[in-house]
VMD Tcl script that draws the C-alpha trace (Angstrom):
set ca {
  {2.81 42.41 19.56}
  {6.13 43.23 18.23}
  {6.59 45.68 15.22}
  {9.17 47.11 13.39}
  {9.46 50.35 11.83}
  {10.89 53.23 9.50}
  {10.30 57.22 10.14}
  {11.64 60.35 10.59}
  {12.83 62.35 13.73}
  {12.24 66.11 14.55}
  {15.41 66.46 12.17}
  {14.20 64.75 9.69}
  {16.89 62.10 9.75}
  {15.76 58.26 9.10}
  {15.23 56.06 12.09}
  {13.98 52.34 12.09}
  {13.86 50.02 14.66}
  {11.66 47.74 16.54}
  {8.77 48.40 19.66}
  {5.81 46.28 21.32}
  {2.62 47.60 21.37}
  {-0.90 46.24 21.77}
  {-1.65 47.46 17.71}
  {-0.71 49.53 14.69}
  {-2.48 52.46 16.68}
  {-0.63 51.85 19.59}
  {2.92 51.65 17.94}
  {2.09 55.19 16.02}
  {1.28 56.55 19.24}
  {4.36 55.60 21.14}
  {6.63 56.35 17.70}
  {4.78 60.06 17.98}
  {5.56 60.17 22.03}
  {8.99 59.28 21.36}
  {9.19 62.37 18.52}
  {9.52 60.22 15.51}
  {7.26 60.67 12.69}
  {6.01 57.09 11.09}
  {6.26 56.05 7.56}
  {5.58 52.47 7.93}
  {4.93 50.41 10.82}
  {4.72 46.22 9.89}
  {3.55 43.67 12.63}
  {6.88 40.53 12.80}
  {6.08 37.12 12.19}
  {5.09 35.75 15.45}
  {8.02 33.21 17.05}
  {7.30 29.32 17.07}
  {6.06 29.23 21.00}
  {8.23 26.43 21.86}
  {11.12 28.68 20.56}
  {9.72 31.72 22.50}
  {9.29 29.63 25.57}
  {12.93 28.36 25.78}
  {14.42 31.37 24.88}
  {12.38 33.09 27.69}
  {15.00 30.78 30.37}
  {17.80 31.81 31.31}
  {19.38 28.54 30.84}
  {18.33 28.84 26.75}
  {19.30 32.88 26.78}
  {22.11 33.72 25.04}
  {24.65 35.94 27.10}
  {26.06 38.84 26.19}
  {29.94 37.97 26.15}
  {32.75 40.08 26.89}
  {33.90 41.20 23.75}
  {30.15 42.69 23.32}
  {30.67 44.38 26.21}
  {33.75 45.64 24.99}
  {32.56 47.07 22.12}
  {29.66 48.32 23.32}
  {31.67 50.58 26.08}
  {33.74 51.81 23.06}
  {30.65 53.23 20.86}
  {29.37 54.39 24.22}
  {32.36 56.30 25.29}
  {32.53 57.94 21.69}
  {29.36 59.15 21.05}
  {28.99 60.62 24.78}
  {31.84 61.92 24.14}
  {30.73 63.39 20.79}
  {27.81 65.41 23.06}
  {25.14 63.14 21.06}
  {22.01 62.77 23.59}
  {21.92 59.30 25.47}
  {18.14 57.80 24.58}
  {18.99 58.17 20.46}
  {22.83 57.04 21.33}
  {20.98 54.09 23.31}
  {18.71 53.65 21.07}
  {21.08 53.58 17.49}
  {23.05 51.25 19.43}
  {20.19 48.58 19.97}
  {19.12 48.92 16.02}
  {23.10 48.48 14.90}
  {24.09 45.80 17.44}
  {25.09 42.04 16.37}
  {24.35 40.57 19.27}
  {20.12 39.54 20.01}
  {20.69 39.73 23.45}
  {22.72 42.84 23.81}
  {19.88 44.41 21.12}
  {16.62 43.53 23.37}
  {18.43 44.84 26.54}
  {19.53 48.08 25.45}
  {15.89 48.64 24.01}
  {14.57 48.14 27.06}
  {17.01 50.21 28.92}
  {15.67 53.17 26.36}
  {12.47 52.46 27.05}
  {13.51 52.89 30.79}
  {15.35 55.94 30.06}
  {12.60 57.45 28.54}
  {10.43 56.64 31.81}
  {12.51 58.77 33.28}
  {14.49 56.54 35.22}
  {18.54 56.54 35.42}
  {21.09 55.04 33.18}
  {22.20 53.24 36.18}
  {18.70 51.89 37.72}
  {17.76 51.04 34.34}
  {20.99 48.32 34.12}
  {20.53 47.03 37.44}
  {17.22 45.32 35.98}
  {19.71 43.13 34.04}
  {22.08 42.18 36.71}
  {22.96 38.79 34.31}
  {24.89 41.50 31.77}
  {25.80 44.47 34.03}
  {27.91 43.82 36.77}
  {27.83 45.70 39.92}
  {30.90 47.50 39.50}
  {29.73 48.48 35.72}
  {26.31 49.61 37.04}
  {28.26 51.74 40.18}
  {30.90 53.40 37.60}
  {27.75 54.79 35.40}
  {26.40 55.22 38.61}
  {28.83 57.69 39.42}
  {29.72 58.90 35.63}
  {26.04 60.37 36.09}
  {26.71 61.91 39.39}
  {29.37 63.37 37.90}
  {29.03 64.49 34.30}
  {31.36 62.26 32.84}
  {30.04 59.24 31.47}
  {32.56 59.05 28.66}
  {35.54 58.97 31.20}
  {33.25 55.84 33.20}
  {32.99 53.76 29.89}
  {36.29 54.45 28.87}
  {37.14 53.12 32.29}
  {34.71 50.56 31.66}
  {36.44 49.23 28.39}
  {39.81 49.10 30.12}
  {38.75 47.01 32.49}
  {36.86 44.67 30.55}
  {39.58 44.74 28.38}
  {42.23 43.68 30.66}
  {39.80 40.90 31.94}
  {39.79 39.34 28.69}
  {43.39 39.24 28.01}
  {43.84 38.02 31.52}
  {41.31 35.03 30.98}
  {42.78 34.13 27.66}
  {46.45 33.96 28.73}
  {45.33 31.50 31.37}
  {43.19 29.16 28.98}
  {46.15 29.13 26.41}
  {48.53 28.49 29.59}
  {46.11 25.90 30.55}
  {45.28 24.36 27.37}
  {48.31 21.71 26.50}
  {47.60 20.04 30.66}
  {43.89 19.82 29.56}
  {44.55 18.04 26.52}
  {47.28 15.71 28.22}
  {44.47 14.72 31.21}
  {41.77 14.26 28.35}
  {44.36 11.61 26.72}
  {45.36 10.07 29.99}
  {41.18 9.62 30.72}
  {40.67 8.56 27.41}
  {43.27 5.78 27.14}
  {42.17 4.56 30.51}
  {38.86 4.09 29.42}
  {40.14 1.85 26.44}
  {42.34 -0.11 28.09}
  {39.44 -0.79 30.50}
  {36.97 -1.10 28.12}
  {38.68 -2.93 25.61}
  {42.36 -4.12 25.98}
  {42.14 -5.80 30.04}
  {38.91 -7.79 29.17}
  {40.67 -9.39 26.07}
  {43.84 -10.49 28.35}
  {41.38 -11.39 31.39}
  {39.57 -14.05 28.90}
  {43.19 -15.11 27.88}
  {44.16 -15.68 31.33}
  {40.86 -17.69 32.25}
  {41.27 -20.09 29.37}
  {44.74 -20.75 30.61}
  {43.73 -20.74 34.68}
  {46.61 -19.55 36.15}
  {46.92 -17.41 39.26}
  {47.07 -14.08 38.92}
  {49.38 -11.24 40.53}
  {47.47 -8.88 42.80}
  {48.09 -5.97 40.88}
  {46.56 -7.95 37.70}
  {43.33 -9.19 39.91}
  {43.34 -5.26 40.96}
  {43.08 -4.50 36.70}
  {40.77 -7.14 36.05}
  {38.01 -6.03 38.97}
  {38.32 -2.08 38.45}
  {37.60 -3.81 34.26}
  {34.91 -5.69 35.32}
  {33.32 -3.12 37.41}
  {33.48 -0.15 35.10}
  {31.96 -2.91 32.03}
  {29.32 -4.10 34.35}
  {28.50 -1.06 36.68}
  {29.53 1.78 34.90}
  {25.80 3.33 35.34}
  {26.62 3.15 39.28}
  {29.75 5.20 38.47}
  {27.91 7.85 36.17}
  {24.71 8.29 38.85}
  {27.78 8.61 41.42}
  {29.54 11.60 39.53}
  {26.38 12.96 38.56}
  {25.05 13.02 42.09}
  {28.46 14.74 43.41}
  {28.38 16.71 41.10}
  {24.87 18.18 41.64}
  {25.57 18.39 45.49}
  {28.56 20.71 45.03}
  {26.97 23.01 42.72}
  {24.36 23.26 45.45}
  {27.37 23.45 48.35}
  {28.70 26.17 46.08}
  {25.26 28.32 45.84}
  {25.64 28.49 49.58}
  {27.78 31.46 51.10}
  {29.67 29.19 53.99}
  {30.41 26.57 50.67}
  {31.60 29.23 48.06}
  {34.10 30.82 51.48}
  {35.04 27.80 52.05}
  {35.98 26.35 48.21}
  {37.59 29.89 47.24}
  {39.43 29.50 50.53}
  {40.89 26.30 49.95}
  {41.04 26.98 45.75}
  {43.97 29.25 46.62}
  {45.83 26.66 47.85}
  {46.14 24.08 45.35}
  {49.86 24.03 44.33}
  {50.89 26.02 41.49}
  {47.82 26.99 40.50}
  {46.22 28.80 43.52}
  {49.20 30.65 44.05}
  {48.21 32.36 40.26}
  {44.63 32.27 40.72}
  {45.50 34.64 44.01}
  {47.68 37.17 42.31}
  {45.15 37.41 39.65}
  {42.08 38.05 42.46}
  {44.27 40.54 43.88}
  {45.49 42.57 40.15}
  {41.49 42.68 39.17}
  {40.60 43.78 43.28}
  {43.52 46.56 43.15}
  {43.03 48.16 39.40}
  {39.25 48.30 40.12}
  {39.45 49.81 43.35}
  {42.37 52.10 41.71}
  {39.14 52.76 38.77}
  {36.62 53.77 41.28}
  {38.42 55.92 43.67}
  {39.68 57.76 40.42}
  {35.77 58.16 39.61}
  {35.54 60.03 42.95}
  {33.60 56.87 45.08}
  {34.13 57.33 48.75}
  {36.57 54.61 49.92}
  {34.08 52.20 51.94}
  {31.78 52.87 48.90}
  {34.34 51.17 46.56}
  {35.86 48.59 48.77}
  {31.80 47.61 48.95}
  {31.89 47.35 45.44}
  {35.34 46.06 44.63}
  {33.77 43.36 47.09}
  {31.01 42.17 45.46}
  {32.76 42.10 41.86}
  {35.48 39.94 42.88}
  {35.10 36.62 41.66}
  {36.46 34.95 45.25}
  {34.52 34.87 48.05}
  {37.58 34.61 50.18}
  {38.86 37.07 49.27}
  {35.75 39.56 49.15}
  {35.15 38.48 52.48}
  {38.73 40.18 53.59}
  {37.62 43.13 51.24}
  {34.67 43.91 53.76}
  {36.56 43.56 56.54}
  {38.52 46.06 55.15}
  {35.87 48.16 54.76}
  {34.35 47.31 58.17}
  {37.73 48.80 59.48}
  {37.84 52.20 57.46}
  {34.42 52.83 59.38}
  {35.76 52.33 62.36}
  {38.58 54.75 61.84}
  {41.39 52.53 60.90}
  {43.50 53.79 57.48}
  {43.73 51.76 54.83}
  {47.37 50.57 55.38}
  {45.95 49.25 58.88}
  {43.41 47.16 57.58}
  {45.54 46.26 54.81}
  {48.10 44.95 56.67}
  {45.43 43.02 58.98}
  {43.69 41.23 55.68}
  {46.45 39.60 55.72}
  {46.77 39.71 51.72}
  {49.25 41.86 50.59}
  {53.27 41.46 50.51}
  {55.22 44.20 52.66}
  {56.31 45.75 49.25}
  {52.87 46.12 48.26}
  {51.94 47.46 51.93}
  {54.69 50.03 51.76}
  {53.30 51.29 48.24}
  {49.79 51.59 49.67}
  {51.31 53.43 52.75}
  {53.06 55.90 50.52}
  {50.01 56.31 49.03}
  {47.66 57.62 51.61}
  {50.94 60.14 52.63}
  {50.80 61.74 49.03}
  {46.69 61.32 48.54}
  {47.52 59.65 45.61}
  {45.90 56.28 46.94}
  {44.66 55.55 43.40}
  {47.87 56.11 41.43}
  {49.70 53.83 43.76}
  {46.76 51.08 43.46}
  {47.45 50.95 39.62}
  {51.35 50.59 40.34}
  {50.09 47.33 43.21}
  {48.01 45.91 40.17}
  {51.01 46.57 37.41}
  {53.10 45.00 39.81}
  {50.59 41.43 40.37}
  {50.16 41.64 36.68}
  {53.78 41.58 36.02}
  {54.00 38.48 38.45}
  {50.55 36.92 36.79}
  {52.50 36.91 33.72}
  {55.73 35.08 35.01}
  {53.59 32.50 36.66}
  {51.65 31.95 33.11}
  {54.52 31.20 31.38}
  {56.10 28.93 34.11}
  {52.57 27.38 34.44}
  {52.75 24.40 31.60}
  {56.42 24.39 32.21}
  {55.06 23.54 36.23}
  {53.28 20.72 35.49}
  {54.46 18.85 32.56}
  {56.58 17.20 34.97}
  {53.52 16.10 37.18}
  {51.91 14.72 33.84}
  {54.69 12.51 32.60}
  {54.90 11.14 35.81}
  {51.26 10.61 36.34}
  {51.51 9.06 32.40}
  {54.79 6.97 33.67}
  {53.14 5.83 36.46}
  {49.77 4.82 34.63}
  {51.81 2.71 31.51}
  {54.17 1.25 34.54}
  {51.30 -0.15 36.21}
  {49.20 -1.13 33.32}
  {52.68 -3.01 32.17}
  {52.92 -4.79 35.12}
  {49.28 -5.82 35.34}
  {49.23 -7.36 31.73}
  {52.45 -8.92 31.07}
  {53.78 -10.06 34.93}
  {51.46 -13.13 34.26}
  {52.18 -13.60 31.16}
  {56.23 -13.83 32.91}
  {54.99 -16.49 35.30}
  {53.64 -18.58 32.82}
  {56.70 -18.50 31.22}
  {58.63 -19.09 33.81}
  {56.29 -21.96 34.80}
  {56.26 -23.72 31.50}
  {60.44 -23.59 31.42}
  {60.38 -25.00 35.16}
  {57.99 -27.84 34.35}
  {60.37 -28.81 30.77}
}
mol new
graphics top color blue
foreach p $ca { graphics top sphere $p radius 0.5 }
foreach p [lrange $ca 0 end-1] q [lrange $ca 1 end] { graphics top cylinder $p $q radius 0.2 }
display resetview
């Protein structure tokens, strides 16, 4: 059962919250474990089971979104900072949070905690909120003594994921709502204007153009068959999210994703800011080189590219420098390759990797701005071409019968 409380510490500051227990006895026991004194423990109204059960899926779970994150990094690095111990810092947290999700996970983090496990084994149980490079950098903040510094670093990152992902929906946004229109004005010509002119033409039984008996049968098709169509895109659709789930189909899509014009070109330079700042973050942190490339690895979002990342690493254990197996990824620009090579002659590997991600951040933002400017061309073409054809379909008949009835008076 679930039950929430109010009582006092060994301080005799107010704490409230909310445990499970088996019953009231129970809870009092585990509040007097824990070093908090009861004043009243009430059972909470039991959930609707339905509710219970689809909020028990992940699919139904609400994630815990960035900004949460964020936030929760923040509060972390102060009060660490601030010397306050982590299971009541953990704990206030989970009893102040807005977020359901983010509430239920830290409480059972605390309950972990006070188990006696780590900070860091305790988040890998919830690998859908923690990401392997957040659990490594508390990881190591508890090797080290400085967890503050590691959510600090934390935030930053997180941070500078966010703004990255938001400059590229708002970059992103005016094509989207362009191909929605496009899609949308297809579907009522189809639906609505061709079949109107087709029944025109019938009546009147003249030949049509090619292009107009092209119009007519993609009409007729989508009117008559457009539950073929749906089961087809719903069935391709279905097969490539299962492709994807493979490893040889997510290589092979990332692969091939950063080489769509325009846009894999940006998609790459982003891959390689987030790889180079968070390899720059954990080396700072004191992580052994193939440690963090491991790591680095598995947080980047393209296989593809985390695939060169662990060859990488494979090549640092066999004795090659970084700059070797650098240059034989295959990834970086000579420019960048010369900054990495001046930094393994300083030691100051980490410095230089934050100058290599200020320097694909600087580009990131070029390419954002040139982005809509890229391919408004392509779409008023595309629309050009679309009102050209549709033009041609509908009215060239109408021409001939014009021309026909001025030949025959």
């Amino acid at each position: 059962m679930r039950f929430s409380y109010r009582g006092k510490d060994s301080t005799g500051r107010p704490e409230q919250g909310e445990l499970d227990a088996v019953n009231i006895d129970a809870a009092a026991g585990e509040l007097l474990r824990r070093g908090v004194t009861p004043l009243r423990i009430e059972p909470r109204e039991a959930q609707a089971e339905p509710i219970k059960w689809l909020s028990s899926k992940p699919m139904f779970r609400r994630k815990v979104n960035v900004d949460e994150l964020i936030v929760f990094c923040r509060q972390m690095y102060a009060l660490t900072k601030a010397g306050i111990p982590l299971i009541r810092t953990m704990r206030g947290l989970a009893d102040t949070t807005r977020s359901p999700r983010l509430a239920e996970v830290l409480d059972d983090i605390t309950d972990r905690l006070e188990g006696g496990v780590t900070m860091a084994t305790a988040m890998q149980a919830h690998r859908d909120v923690f990401s392997d490079l957040f659990v490594t950098m508390i990881h190591v903040g508890e090797n080290t003594g400085q967890m503050d510094e590691s959510f600090q670093r934390l935030s930053a990152i997180l941070e500078l994921e966010r703004d990255t992902r938001r400059r590229v929906k708002q970059a992103m946004r005016y094509p989207t709502f362009v191909v929605i229109a496009l899609l949308s004005a297809l579907m009522v010509v189809n639906f609505l204007v061709i079949p109107k002119f087709a029944a025109v033409f019938n009546k009147l039984g003249a030949d049509l153009p090619f292009l107009t008996k092209v119009l007519v049968g993609t009409s007729n098709f989508l009117i008559n068959y457009w539950y073929i169509l749906a089961f087809i895109i719903a069935s391709a659709v279905v097969l490539t999210r299962q492709w994807l789930k493979t490893e040889n189909g997510r290589v092979t899509w990332d692969r091939y994703k950063l080489k769509i014009p325009i846009i894999g070109p940006l998609l790459e330079l982003i891959t390689l800011s987030r790889f180079s700042r968070n390899l720059a973050s954990t080396l700072t942190a004191g992580m052994p080189v193939t440690h963090s490339l491991s790591v680095v690895a598995d947080a980047t979002d393209n296989a593809w590219i985390a695939k060169h990342v662990r060859d990488m690493r494979h090549g640092i254990e066999r004795g090659d420098t970084l700059l070797r197996t650098a240059r034989n990824s295959g990834m970086f620009t000579p420019l960048i390759l010369q900054m990495i090579a001046v930094g393994e002659e300083t030691g100051a590997v980490d410095e230089m990797l934050v100058n290599v991600a200020d320097f694909y951040d600087e580009d990131v933002d070029f390419g954002l701005k040139r982005l809509a400017e890229s391919i408004e061309p392509i779409l008023i073409v595309a629309m050009g071409v679309l009102v050209l054809i549709l033009a041609l379909g509908v009215f060239l008949p109408i021409w001939d019968l014009g021309r026909a009835s001025l030949g025959g008076g």
